[in-house]
N, C-alpha and C positions, 0 to 999 in steps of 0.2 A: 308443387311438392316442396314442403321447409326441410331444411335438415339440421334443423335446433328446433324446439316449441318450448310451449310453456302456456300450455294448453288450460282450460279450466277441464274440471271432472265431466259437467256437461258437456264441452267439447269434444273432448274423448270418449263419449260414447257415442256421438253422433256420428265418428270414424266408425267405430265399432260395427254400427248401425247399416253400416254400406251391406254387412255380409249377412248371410240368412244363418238364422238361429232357431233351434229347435229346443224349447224350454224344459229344462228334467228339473231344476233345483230350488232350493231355498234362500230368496235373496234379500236384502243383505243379510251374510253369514254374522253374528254376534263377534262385536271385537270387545273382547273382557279385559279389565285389568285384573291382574294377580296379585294381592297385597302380601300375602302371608309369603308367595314365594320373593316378591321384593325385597321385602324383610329380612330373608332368611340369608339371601346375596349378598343385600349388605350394599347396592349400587342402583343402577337406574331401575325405573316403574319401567314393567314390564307386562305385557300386553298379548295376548292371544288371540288371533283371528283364525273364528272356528270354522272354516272350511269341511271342516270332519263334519258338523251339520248342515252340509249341502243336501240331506235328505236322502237322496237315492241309494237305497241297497245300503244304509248305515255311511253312504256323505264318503267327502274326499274330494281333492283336487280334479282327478278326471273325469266325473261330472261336470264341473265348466267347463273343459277338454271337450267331452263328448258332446254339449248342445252345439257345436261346431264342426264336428265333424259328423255328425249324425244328419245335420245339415244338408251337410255337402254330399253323403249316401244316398238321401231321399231324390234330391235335385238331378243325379246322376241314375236315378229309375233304381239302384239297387237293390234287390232281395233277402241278401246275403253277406255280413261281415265274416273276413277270414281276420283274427287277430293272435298275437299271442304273446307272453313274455314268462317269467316265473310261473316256478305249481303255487306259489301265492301270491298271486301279482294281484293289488290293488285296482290297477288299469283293466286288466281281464273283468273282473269282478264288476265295475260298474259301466264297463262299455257291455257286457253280457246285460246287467240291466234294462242300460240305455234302448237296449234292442227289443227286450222285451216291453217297452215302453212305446216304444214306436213300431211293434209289427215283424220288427226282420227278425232273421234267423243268422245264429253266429256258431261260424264253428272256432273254438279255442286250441289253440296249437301250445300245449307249455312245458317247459323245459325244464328235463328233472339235472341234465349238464352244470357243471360248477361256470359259470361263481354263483349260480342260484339252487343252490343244493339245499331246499328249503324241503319238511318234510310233504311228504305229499299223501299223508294219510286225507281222510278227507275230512276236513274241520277248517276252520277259519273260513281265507277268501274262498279256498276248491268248495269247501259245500255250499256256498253261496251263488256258485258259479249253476253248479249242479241245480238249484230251490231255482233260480230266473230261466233255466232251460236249455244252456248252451249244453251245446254236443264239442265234448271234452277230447282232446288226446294227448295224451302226457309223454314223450320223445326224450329222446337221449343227450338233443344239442343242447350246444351253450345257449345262455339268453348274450346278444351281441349277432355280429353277421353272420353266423352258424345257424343260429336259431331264426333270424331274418329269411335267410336262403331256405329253409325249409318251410315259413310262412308263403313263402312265394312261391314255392312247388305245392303245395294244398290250392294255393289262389289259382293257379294255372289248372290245374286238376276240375275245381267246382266249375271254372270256364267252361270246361272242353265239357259239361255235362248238361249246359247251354244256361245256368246259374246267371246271375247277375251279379256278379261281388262287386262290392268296394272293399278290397285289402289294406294291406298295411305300407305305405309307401312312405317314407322319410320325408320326402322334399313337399308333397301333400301334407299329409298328417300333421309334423313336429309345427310348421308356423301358424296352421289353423289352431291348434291345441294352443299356443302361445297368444293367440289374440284373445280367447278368457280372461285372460290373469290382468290384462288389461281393465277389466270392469273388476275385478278384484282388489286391484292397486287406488283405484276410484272409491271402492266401499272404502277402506281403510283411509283416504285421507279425508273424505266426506263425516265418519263417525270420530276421526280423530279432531276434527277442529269441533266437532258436537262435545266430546269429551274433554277440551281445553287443550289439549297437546298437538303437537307437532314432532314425528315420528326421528328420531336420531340414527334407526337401522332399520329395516326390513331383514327378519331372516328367514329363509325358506330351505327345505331340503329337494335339489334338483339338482341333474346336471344334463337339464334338457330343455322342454318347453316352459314347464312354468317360472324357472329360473330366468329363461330368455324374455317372457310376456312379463315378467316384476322388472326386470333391467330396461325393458323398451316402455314401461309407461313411467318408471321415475324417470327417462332423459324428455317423453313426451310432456310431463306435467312441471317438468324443469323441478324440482324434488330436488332439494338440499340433505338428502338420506344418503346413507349409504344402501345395497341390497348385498346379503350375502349369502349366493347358493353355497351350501354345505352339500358336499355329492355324498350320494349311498354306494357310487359305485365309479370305477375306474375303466373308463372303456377304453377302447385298444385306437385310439386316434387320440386328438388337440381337440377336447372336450371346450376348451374358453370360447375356442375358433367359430365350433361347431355352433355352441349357443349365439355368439356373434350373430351367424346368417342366419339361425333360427329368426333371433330378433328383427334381424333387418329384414327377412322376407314377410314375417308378420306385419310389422308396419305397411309396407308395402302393399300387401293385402286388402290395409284399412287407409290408403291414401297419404300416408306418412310415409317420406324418406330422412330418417334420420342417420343416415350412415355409421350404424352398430359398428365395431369395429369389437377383436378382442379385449380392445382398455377399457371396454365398457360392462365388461363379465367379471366380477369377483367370485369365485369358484374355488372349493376348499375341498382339500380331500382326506384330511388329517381328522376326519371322527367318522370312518367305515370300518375301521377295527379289524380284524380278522379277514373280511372281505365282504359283497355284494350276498344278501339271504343271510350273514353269520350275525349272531348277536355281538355285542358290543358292551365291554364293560361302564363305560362312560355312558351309551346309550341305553342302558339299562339302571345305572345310579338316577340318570334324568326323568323315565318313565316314575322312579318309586318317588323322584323331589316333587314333580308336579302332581301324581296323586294324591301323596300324603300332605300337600299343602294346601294345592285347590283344586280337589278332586275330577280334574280331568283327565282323560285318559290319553297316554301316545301310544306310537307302533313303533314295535320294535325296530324296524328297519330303514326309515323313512322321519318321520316327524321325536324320534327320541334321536335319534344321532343328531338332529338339526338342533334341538335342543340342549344336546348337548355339547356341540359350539358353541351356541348363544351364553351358555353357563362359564364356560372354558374362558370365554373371553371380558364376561363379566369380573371373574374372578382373577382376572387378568389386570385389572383396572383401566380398561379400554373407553370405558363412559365413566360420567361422572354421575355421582345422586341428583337425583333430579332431573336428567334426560331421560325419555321414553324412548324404548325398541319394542316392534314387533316382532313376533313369532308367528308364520301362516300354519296353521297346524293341516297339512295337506292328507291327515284320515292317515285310515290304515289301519285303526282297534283289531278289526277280525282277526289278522295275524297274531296280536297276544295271545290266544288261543290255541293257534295250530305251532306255536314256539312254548307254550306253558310250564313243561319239564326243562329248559335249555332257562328259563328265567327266571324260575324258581331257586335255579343252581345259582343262578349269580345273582340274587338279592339278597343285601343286607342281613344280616343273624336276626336282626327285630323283627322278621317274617314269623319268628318260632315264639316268642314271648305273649 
């Protein structure tokens, strides 16, 4: 076991490769440059890797999450996913896929509790949840250890009805989900030396695993980057801490000890606006700049906040012209939809013209 590398890309999948993977997505995701939005910043080439077309159920981050964990469901005989988070979680949405892709049956626990007070008519990720099959219940808890604690009363519950679940357990789940982002960090530095550059930031919107799996393969590939999880949300513990052991039990996983430590998380929380599920005026200015520039689409609550750090710090003059950052666009579109009326209000007057 090292605890430095400086790994090549093949290397690091060959770690990767120890654990069993259950294929859903679209690989390599398209890493784009943005010119027009370059331009308009006035600072470094900036670059998008489109994760959002990971394919499944309209793409996103936890698709690479889920061939991992769906993995490790299969191998364990299970039947049965009990999962759960927001009425429009992302996560829900293409882990419901995932299932239906592979056979099992998932019951969705989601939380209509603040801080994901998101609406819960049925449109966006809910009707999406509903079209792949899962059997929905929408609860009162918070999404955090409220809404945990009552995933894990459902889990005990399908048990005792002689079910086979594979539930939702932290210490399981968060570093298997984390060792993805690993073969994700691999596409990006693979298409980035194909496209002449060498990345000067990694930015992503997390404050969990895939945050933890971009921070554990820029120390495995020894990566002269920065990575900068932007959080959508503020959990009630030492979130740096937390990603930390994410990362290191991930490694760990795949035969890597790199002893993650919290100095190895940059983690920001200064563009969640209002709160966790609320829109965001920054994250909303960002959704209309990347549109109306290079017609890609973000979500509201996830990949527009992260972009709009990335913006915030550009115009900060924190790179110079001529340095490349990336942006993992980790999905999430369907949400624009089920927020439509909340983002209509806070765009620009040039909506009416």
């Amino acid at each position: 076991m090292a605890t430095r590398a400086s790994l090549s890309t093949q290397q690091l999948r060959a770690h990767v490769d120890r654990l069993p993977r259950y294929l859903l997505g679209h690989y390599p995701t398209p890493l784009e440059y943005c010119p027009r939005l370059t331009a308009l910043l006035g600072g470094p080439k900036i670059y998008i890797k489109r994760d959002d077309c990971t394919g499944l159920a309209m793409g996103g981050n936890k698709t690479r999450h889920n061939e991992f964990l769906i993995a490790d469901a299969l191998r364990k005989g299970a039947d049965l996913l009990v999962w759960g988070a927001g009425i429009q979680s992302n996560n829900c949405r293409q882990t419901a896929a995932a299932c239906a892709r592979a056979g099992l049956q998932i019951h969705l626990v989601l939380g209509r509790g603040g801080p994901a007070q998101g609406p819960d008519k049925i449109q966006g990720n809910l009707l999406l949840d509903y079209l792949v099959g899962a059997q929905v219940d929408i609860v009162e808890e918070k999404i955090g250890p409220e809404l945990d604690a009552r995933i894990t009363r459902e889990t005990e519950t399908h048990r005792a009805r002689g079910r086979k679940v594979y539930g939702w357990d932290k210490h399981i789940c968060k570093p298997l989900a984390a060792v993805s982002y690993l073969l994700c960090v691999a596409e990006i530095v693979e298409q980035g030396s194909a496209q002449g550059f060498t990345p000067r930031a990694i930015y992503t919107s997390s404050a969990g695993s895939t945050g933890a799996g971009v921070a554990l393969a820029q120390k495995a590939l020894g990566l002269d980057c920065a990575v900068h999880s932007v959080a959508p949300i503020q959990w009630p513990y030492d979130t740096q801490a937390d990603m930390a052991e994410i990362a290191q039990q991930a490694g760990l996983l795949v035969g890597l000890d790199l002893g993650m430590t919290p100095a190895d998380i940059d983690v920001r929380f200064d563009c969640i606006g209002p709160g966790y599920g609320k829109l965001s005026d920054g994250g909303i200015e960002a959704i209309e700049t990347l549109a109306r520039t290079e017609g890609i689409l973000l979500d509201p609550m996830y990949s527009g906040k992260a972009m709009a750090g990335l913006i915030a710090d550009v115009r900060a003059g924190r790179y110079r012209a001529g340095e490349s950052i990336v942006l993992i666009h980790t999905g999430g579109t369907p949400a624009l939809f089920a927020y439509a009326e909340g983002i209509v209000d806070k765009m620009h007057p040039r909506r009416l013209a």
